[in-house]
C-alpha positions, -999 to +999 in steps of 0.1 A: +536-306-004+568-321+012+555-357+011+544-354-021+578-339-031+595-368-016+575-390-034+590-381-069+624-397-075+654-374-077+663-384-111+631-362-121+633-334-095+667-324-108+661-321-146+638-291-157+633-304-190+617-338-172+597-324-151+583-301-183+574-330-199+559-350-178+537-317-169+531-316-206+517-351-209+496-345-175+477-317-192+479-337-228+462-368-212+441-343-189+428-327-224+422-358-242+402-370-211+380-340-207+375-335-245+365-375-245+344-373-212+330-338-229+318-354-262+309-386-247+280-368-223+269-346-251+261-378-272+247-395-244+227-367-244+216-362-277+209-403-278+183-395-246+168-366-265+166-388-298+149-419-283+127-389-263+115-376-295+109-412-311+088-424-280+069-387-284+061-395-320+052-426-309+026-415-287+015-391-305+004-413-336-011-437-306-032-406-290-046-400-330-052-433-330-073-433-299-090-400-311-100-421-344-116-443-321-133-423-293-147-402-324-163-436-340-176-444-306-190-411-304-209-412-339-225-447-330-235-430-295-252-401-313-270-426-335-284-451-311-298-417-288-311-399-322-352-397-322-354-417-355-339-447-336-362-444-306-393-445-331-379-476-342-399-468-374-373-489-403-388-470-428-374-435-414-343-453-396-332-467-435-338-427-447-317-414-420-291-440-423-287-432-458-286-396-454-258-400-426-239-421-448-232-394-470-227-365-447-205-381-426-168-389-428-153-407-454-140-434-426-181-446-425-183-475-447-220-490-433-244-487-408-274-512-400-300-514-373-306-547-361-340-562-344-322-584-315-358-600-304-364-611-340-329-618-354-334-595-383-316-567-401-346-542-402-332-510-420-294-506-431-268-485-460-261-521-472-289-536-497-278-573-491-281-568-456-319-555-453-343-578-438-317-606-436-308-621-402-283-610-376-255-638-387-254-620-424-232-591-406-200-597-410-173-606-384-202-598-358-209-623-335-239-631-312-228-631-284-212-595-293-250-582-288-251-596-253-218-578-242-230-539-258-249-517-237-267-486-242-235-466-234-202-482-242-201-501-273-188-532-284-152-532-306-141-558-334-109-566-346-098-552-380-109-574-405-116-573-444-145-565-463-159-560-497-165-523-505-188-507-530-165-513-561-157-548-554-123-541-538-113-551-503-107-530-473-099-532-436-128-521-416-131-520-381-169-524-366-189-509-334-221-526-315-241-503-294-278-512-282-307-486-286-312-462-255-351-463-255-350-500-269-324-525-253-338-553-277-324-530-310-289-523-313-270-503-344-240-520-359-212-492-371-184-503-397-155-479-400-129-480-428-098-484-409-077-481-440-090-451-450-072-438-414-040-454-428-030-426-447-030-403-420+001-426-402+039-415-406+052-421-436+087-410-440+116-428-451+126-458-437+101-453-408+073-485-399+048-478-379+022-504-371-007-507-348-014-536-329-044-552-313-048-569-278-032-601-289-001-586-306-019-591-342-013-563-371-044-543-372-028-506-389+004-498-407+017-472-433+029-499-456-005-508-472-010-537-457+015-554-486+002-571-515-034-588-508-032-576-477-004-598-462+005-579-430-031-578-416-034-601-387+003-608-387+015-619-353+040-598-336+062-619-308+073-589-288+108-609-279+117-576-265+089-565-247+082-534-263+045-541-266+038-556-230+061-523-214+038-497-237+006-511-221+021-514-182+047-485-178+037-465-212+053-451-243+090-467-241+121-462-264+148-492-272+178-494-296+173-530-305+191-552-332+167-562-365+168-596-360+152-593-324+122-572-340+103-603-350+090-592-383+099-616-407+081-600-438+096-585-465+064-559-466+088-540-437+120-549-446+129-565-410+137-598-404+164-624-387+190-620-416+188-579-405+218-573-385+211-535-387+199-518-353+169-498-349+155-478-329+119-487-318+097-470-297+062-482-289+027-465-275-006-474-257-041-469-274-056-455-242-093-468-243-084-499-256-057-530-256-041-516-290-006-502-290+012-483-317+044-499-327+074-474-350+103-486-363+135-467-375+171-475-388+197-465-356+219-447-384+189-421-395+175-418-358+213-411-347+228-400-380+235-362-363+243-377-324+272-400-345+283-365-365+284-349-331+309-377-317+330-379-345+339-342-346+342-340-305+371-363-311+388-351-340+388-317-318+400-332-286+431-350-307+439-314-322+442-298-285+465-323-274+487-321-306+487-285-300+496-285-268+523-316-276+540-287-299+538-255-281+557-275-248+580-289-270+590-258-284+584-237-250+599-264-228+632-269-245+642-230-245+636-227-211+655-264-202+684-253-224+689-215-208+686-225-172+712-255-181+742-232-190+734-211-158+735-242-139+769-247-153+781-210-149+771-213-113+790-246-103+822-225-117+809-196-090+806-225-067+844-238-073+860-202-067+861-189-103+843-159-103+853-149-135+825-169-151+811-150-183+775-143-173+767-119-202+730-133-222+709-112-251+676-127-231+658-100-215+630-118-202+632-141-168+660-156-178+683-129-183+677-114-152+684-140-135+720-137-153+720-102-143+708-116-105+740-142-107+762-114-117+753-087-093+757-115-067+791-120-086+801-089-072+785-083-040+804-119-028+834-108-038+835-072-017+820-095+011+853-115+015+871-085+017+856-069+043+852-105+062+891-106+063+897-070+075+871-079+102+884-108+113+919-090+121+898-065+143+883-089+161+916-106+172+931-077+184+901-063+204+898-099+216+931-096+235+923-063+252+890-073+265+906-105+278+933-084+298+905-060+314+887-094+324+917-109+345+917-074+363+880-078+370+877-110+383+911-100+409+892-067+423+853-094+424+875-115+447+885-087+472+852-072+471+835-105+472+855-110+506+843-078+523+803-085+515+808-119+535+820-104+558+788-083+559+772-108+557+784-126+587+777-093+607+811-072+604+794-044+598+825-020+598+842-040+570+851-019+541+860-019+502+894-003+490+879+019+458+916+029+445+914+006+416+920+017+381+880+008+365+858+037+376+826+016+379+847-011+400+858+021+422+821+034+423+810+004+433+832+001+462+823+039+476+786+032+473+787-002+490+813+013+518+784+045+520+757+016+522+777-003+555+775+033+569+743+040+567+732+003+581+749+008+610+733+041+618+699+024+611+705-009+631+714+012+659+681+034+652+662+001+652+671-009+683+660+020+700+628+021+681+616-013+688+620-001+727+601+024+721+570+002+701+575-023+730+562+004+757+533+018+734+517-012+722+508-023+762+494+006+763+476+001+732+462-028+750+454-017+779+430+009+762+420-012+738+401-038+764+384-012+782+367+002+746+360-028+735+338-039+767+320-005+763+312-014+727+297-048+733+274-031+762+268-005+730+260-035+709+234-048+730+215-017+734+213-013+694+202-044+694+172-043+716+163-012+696+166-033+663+140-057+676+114-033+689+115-018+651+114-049+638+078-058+657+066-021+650+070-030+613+055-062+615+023-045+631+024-015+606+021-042+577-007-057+593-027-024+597-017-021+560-026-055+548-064-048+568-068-011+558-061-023+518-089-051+525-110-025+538-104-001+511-114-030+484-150-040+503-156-003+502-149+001+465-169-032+459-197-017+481-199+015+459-192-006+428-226-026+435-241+007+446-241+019+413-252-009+394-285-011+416-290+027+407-284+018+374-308-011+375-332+010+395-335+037+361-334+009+337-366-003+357-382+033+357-377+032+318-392+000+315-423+008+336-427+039+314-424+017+283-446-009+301-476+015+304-471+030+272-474-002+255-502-010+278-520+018+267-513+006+233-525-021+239-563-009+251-561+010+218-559-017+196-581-039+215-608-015+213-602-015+175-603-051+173-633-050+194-646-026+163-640-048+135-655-078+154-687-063+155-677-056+120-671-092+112-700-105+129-726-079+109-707-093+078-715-129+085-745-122+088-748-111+057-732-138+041-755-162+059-783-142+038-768-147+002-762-182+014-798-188+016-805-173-015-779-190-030-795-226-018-829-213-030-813-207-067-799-240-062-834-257-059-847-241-090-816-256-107-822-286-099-860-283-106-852-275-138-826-306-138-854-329-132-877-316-158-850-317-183-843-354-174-882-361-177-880-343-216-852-362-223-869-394-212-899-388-232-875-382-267-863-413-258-896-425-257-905-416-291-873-426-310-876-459-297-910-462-313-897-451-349-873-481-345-860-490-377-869-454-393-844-430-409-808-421-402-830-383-387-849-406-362-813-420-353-799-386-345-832-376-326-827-406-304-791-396-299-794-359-290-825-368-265-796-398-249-771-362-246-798-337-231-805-370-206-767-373-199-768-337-197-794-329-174-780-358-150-747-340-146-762-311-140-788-327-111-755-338-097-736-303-099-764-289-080-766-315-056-732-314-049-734-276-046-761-276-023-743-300+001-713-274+002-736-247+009-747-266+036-715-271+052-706-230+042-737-221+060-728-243+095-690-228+093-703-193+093-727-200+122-698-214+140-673-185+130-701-156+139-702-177+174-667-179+176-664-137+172-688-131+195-669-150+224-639-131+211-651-098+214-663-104+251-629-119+258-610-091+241-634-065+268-621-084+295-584-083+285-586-043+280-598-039+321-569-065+331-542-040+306-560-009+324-550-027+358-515-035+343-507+001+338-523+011+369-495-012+385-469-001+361-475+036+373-468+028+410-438+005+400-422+033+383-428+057+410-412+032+436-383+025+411-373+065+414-377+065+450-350+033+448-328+053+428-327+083+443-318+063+480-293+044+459-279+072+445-270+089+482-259+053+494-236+052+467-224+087+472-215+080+510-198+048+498-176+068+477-166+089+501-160+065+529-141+044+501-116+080+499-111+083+533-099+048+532-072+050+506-062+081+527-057+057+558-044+031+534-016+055+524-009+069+558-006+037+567+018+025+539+038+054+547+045+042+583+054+013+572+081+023+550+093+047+577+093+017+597+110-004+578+136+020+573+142+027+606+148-010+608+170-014+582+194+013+597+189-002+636+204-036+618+230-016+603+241+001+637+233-034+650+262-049+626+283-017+628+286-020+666+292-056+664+323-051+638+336-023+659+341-050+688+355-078+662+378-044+649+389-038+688+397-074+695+421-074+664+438-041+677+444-059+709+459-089+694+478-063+669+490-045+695+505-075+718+518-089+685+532-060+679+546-059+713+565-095+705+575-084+668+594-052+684+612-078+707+622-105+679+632-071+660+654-062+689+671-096+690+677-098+656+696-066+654+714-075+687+735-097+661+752-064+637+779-055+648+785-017+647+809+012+663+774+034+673+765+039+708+727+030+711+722+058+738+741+081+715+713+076+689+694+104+679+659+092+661+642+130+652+671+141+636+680+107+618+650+105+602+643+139+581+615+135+554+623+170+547+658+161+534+647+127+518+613+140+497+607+175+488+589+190+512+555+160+521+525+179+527+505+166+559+470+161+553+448+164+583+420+135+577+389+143+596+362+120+587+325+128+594+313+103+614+273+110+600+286+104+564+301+065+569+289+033+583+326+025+592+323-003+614+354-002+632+346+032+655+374+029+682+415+027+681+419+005+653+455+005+629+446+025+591+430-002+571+429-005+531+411+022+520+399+001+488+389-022+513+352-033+514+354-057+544+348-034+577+369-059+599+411-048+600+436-067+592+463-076+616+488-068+591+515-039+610+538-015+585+556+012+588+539+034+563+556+051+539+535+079+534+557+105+518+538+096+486+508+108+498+518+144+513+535+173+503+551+188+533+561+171+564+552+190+598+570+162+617+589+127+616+560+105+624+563+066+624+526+051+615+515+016+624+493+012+593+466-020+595+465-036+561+443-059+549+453-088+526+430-107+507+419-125+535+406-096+561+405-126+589+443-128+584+463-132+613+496-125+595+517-097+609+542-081+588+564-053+603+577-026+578+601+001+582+600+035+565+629+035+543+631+069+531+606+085+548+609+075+589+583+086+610+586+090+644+546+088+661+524+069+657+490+080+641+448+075+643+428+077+616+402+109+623+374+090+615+380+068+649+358+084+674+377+106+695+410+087+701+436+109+690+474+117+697+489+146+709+490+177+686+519+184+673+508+210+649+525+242+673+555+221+679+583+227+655+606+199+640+645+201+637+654+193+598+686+173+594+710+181+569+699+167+535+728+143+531+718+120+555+712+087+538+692+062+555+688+024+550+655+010+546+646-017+570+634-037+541+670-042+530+684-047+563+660-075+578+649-088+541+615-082+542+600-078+508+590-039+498+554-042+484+559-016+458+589+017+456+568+036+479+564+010+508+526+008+500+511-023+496+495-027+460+461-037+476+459-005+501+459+033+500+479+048+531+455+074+543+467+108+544+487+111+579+467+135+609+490+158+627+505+150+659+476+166+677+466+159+715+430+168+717+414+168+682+384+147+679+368+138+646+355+167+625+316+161+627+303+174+656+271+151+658+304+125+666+316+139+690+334+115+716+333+137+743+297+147+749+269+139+769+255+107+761+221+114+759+230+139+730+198+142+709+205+144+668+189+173+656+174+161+620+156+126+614+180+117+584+203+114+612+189+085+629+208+054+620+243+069+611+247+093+640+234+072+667+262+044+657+288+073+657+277+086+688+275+057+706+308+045+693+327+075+705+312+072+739+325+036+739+362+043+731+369+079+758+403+076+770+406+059+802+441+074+812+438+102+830+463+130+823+493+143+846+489+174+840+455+179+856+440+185+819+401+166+813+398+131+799+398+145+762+428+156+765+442+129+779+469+105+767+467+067+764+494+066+742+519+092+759+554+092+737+579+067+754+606+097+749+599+119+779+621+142+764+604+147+733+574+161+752+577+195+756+553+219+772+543+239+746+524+209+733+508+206+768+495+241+763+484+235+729+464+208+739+445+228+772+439+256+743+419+231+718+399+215+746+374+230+771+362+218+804+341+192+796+363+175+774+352+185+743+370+199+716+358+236+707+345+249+682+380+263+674+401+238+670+378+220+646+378+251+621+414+253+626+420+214+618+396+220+588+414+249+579+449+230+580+438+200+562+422+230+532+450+252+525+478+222+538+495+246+560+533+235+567+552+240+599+584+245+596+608+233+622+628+264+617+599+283+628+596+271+665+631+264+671+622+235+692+624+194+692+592+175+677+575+156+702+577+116+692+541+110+690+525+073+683+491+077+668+470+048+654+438+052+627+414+035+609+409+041+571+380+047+548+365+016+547+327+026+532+339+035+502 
């Protein structure tokens, strides 16, 4: 839209009234072209539907044409197949022809029959023409004769002849030769003019018919005077005849002079410059085509009526329209120019500018628009200069308060480098005159307080890590070589299961084959009894139908004997017959002699009377007679004869078949003999069949039972596999999970050094010895009141791979290998009350569990002073510090988070990583051991499980807690349970109720009682919270190190 904006020249884009107009002329010209376009289609239109209807007259006066003809071909047809033609009797034929000359249609004008052989005329309507020869017919030549046949006639061209009154007519005639005589033919003559009248005759409308050379044979202008127009020769310079007879009927609008019809008969000619439309037709059946002419004005008098009128309309809409945007447009140009006017006075500054109009429509509220704009502008610049005053002065003030800033940034800027640089007893002066300035300074002066008390804290922490991660390490070695020797073990134990499936699936794989050859077996089994009864019933049908069989032999036996007493008979009457015969022909010869001897006697009378004739004659019939009848008898006797040696023949031919009939009855009363004993043996066979098949079934049973006990094993087999590769890869994880908390702990060991060099830089007025670290770091006084939550994981319930001192893992985590991350874990998040200031090494894993990454994190708010195990690892615990009571520091005490001091990132504002839970925290407890007591790290082990579910799970938890028993043995003559591998660095922390406590919860085995695990479970149930008011005492600093939940 822009580029086409662009495109008009300015001169036009800034008057209205322009741009109006030369809308108004786009939509004029637009009219004037659709109404045009419009009126031009609908002519083109009518034109097509115009010429369509000429060429369908057209054709339509060529299909009557052809009907005309096929019915004259018809008539001649029925004439040359009529009986009177096939007698060929002229007499008769000249009768008919006569008689069909009146009864038929007024288009007959003669009909002859014509002798071809002879040359003649022999019957016809025409007098002249009877009995004269052939070349008397007119306009019929010889050789048209040769080309009719008995079925398809020979046509003429139109031609004139004289009719019964002496006038001349245009007659058309048809040669067809005689179906039952091909040397006679019948010559038809139809009146073609008398069809003439039937042709369209309206008004300035020629039709003519042409023949195959273009000649005028038909037309509905009477031929003109004498008959002019017949045979005229049409040129067809336009091709309307030669495109009827190849593409068919045709429509063109073609000038007169190109019509080629100069006769004044039709009006056409080269002197007519008048165009016409012509349309022309094929004679189908023939080479004729129907030609019609008519004037272009009457053919397209309404399609001209229609364009004229389309045109006068389209002129009127674009007048119309011319007016109305005249009239319209210059209103509109003339209103919005005087508000152009009125608003380039606004424009200038006077807005006094009379903007008052009577309009009411769009124009006048646009003056109301301008008006109300009048007025808004002009309370604007009042209130933009009372503003602007405001501004200035408020601009000064803030300018002053600026200076004053920037002065007190400088001074404070000063004391944070010298922070910076390590002056940590630097401090702000907050007696300045802005309050948040003032604030500042107190906080940041609170802050350098606080960092020294936490630097100094450091250092005597990171001592303290030093000391317990060798021992860490120390432990860590000897439970991981116990694992590996765990490992192995599982691992033999894998492969033995692994061969006993292999052979179960064998047995399987045999006892299915089995089971399928004895279900074939019994299959077959039943298909021979089944045979067996089919071939008892057929033996009993056998011997019924033998039986049958004896039956009707015996019969037929009967009525052989019948036969043969009847034959006998007949030979009888044969001979009496052949006796009769001889009489007959006894009496033949006698009659012969009589008529021998009348012969005799009328040939004496010869040359008597016309009676001695007739006596001569009857005696020559009786003689004729009785010779026929000598031979009817001797022809009679001779079949006889032959009769007589057939019935001999047939007689002997009974007899034989009666004695062969008497043998085949003893052979059918063997047959069912047999038949009996096959049947009886064929229900022996079934019955046996029947028990085999019975014992098949049964053994078949007992199969699928193995089959199934079988399969059963199997699966139990394989399952037992499955979970021996599970302990397999559990135990071998646990080692990989060891050897990380080795290499944790030593770097660990070298992180708590690097920490104690760095801090060695701060300067700070706190004695290091003078530090005290269980009362400095309170979680009671930082979060309100963090609830412990005593984890004890059963060790039957998880496949956690890393059994054995390992740090607390992700518990999100899916990987089963720790990470070698190290935090101090903020876990105040997590708990509701705190029993004691515990610091936790917490293992996290990052995204890559094979990380060797070690990140060391300090508790900022909440500082733990122990180190803690995760219950689930097997039996390596720290110290309980349930009984022992914890000294709260006053609530006031801020701390610094080590995050801020050695600027290490803070994963999120609890010091948990995003990607890991911290698992909830285990008391500071000596002697606990994990909850399930299949797990237990301190039994025998050749513990048995008690339930088969327990196989895979509890074995790897058992053996796993053997592997990781505490190797240090205890001071105070206590078992190995209750040792401590990772005794508090602070010997002054350790007091001897915890001592006690721990001799309590263990017995003398080294096992934790039965006691202290309902007494854990209870604590970690109803979250009991130990006050440190209540014992009155120090809380031991405890290190403790755990594994999470890694099976979730």
């Amino acid at each position: 839209m822009d580029f086409a904006r662009r495109l008009v020249p300015k001169a036009i884009r800034r008057r209205y009234a322009v741009k109006f107009g030369i809308a108004l002329l786009i939509l004029g010209l637009s009219v004037g072209l659709i109404g045009y376009g419009a009126t031009g289609a609908i002519t083109t239109q009518m034109e097509d539907r115009v010429q369509d209807d000429h060429a369908s007259a057209a054709g339509q006066e060529a299909q009557s044409l052809q009907m005309w003809n096929e019915q004259n071909e018809h008539t001649i047809g029925t004439i040359t197949r009529s009986d009177v033609v096939a007698s060929d009797d002229p007499a008769a034929i000249q009768h008919r022809f006569l008689d069909w000359e009146e009864h038929l249609d007024a288009d007959t004008f003669e009909i002859s029959y014509v002798d071809i052989s002879n040359e003649t005329v022999t019957a016809s309507t025409n007098e002249e023409l009877r009995d004269g020869s052939i070349d008397d017919v007119n306009n019929v030549p010889r050789g048209a004769y040769s080309d009719a046949t008995e079925t398809v006639p020979w046509v003429s061209d139109a031609y004139l002849a004289e009719g019964e009154f002496g006038q001349n007519t245009t007659v058309i005639t048809y040669v067809q030769l005689s179906s039952e005589n091909s040397d006679r033919a019948v010559v038809y003559t139809a009146d073609l003019e008398a069809y003439a009248n039937q042709l369209q005759d309206e008004t300035g409308v020629t039709t003519v018919a042409l023949n195959g050379d273009n000649e005028v044979m038909l037309d509905n202008a009477g031929y003109g005077e004498d008959h002019e127009t017949l045979g005229y020769t049409y040129s067809d310079d336009t091709g309307l005849a030669q495109s009827a007879r190849t593409e068919g009927a045709t429509t063109q609008q073609v000038a007169g002079s190109d019509l080629s019809f100069d006769n004044y008969a039709y009006g056409l000619g080269e002197d007519n410059e008048n165009d016409y439309v012509a349309s022309s037709a094929r004679v189908f059946g023939t080479d004729w085509v129907v030609l019609t002419v008519e004037p272009a004005d009457q053919a397209l008098g309404f399609v001209t009526t229609i364009n004229e009128w389309g045109i006068y309309a389209t002129l009127l809409g674009v007048l119309m329209i011319g007016m109305v945007g005249a009239v319209l447009g210059r209103n509109t140009a003339v209103s919005i120019d005087r508000l152009t006017d009125k608003a380039s006075q606004m424009e200038e500054g006077n807005l006094d500018v009379d903007l008052e109009t009577e309009r009411i429509d769009n124009i006048g509220r646009l003056y109301d628009g301008f008006d109300s704009m009048r007025v808004a502008l002009r309370e604007q610049i009042e209130q933009a200069e009372a503003a602007r005053e405001d501004a200035e002065r408020e601009r000064k003030r803030v300018q002053e308060i600026n200076d004053e800033l920037e002065k007190t940034a400088a001074d404070y800027s000063d004391v944070m480098e010298a922070a910076a640089d390590g002056n940590l007893t630097a401090r702000m002066e907050a007696d300045g005159d802005n309050e948040a300035m003032a604030e500042i300074a107190e906080d940041f002066n609170e802050m350098l307080d606080e960092i020294e008390q936490t630097i100094a804290e450091l250092n005597r922490f990171a001592t303290d890590v030093a000391t317990a991660s060798e021992q860490v390490t120390a432990s860590s070695e000897e439970v991981r070589s116990a694992s590996q020797q765990v490992t192995e073990s599982i691992q033999e134990i894998s492969d033995g299961a692994d061969r006993q499936n292999e052979s179960l699936q064998s047995v399987n794989q045999e006892m299915s084959g089995l089971s399928t050859t004895t279900e074939e077996i019994a299959a077959s089994s039943n298909e021979v009894a089944d045979i067996a009864e089919r071939t008892v019933d057929t033996g009993k049908e056998g011997q019924e139908a033998a039986q049958a069989a004896i039956t009707a032999m015996d019969e037929i036996e009967n009525e052989a004997g019948s036969a043969v007493a009847e034959i006998r008979r007949l030979e009888e009457e044969v001979q009496q017959i052949d006796e009769l015969i001889n009489t007959i022909s006894e009496i033949a010869r006698q009659t012969n002699m009589l008529a021998l001897n009348a012969n005799i006697e009328a040939s004496r009378s010869a040359g008597g009377s016309s009676d001695d004739e007739g006596f001569s004659v009857v005696a020559k019939e009786v003689k004729a007679l009785s010779e026929d009848v000598a031979e009817a008898a001797d022809e009679a006797e001779d079949r006889l004869e032959a009769i007589r040696e057939r019935t001999e023949e047939s007689a002997a031919e009974v007899e034989g078949t009666s004695e062969d009939i008497e043998d085949a009855s003893e052979q059918v009363e063997e047959a069912v003999t047999a038949l009996e004993e096959i049947a009886t043996l064929a229900q022996e066979t079934n019955v046996g069949v029947q028990e085999i098949s019975a014992a098949t079934e049964e053994q078949a049973a007992s199969t699928q039972e193995v089959v199934a006990m079988v399969d059963d094993a199997a699966t139990i087999s394989e399952e037992t596999t499955s979970e021996a590769e599970n302990v397999a890869a559990a135990a071998e994880e646990q080692t990989t999970a060891l050897t990380e908390v080795t290499k944790s702990a030593s770097s660990l060991s070298e992180q708590a050094s690097q920490l104690s060099e760095a801090l060695d830089r701060f300067d700070t007025d706190i004695d290091r010895d003078e530090v005290d670290i269980e009362s400095a770091f309170d979680v009671d006084a930082e979060l309100d009141a963090a609830e412990p939550n005593f984890d004890v994981d059963d060790a039957s319930e998880t496949n956690d791979s890393e059994q054995g001192i390992t740090f607390d893992a992700d518990a999100d985590s899916e990987q089963a290998e720790p990470d070698e991350t190290l935090t101090f874990d903020e876990g105040a998040d997590d708990a509701d009350d705190a029993d004691d200031d515990a610091i936790e090494f917490d293992a996290e894993p990052g995204a890559d569990n094979q990380s060797a990454e070690t990140e060391v994190e300090l508790e900022g708010e909440q500082a733990a002073e122990s180190l803690e195990t995760d219950p689930s690892a097997d039996g390596v615990t720290a110290p309980d510090a349930g009984d022992a009571s914890a000294t709260e520091e006053p609530a006031d005490a801020a701390e610094m988070g080590a995050e801020e001091i050695l600027g290490i990132e803070e994963n999120d504002g609890n010091g948990f990583d995003p990607a890991t839970e911290s698992t909830d925290p285990l008391a500071d407890e000596t002697t606990e051991s994990a909850a399930d007591e299949t797990a237990d790290p301190l039994a025998d082990p050749d513990l048995e499980t008690t339930t088969e579910t327990e196989d895979a799970d509890t074995d790897a938890a058992e053996d796993a807690a053997h592997a990781v028993e505490p190797v240090t043995e205890p001071e105070d003559g206590t078992d190995a349970s209750a040792g401590q591998p990772l005794e508090p660095v602070d010997a002054e922390a350790a007091d001897t109720e915890s001592a006690a406590a721990a001799d309590e919860s263990t017995d003398s085995d080294g096992s934790p009682t039965d006691d202290d695990l309902a007494s854990d479970d209870g604590s970690e149930d109803n979250d009991t919270e130990t006050d440190a008011d209540e014992s009155g005492s120090e809380s031991d600093d405890v290190f403790t190190f755990g594994t999470s939940e890694d099976d979730e």
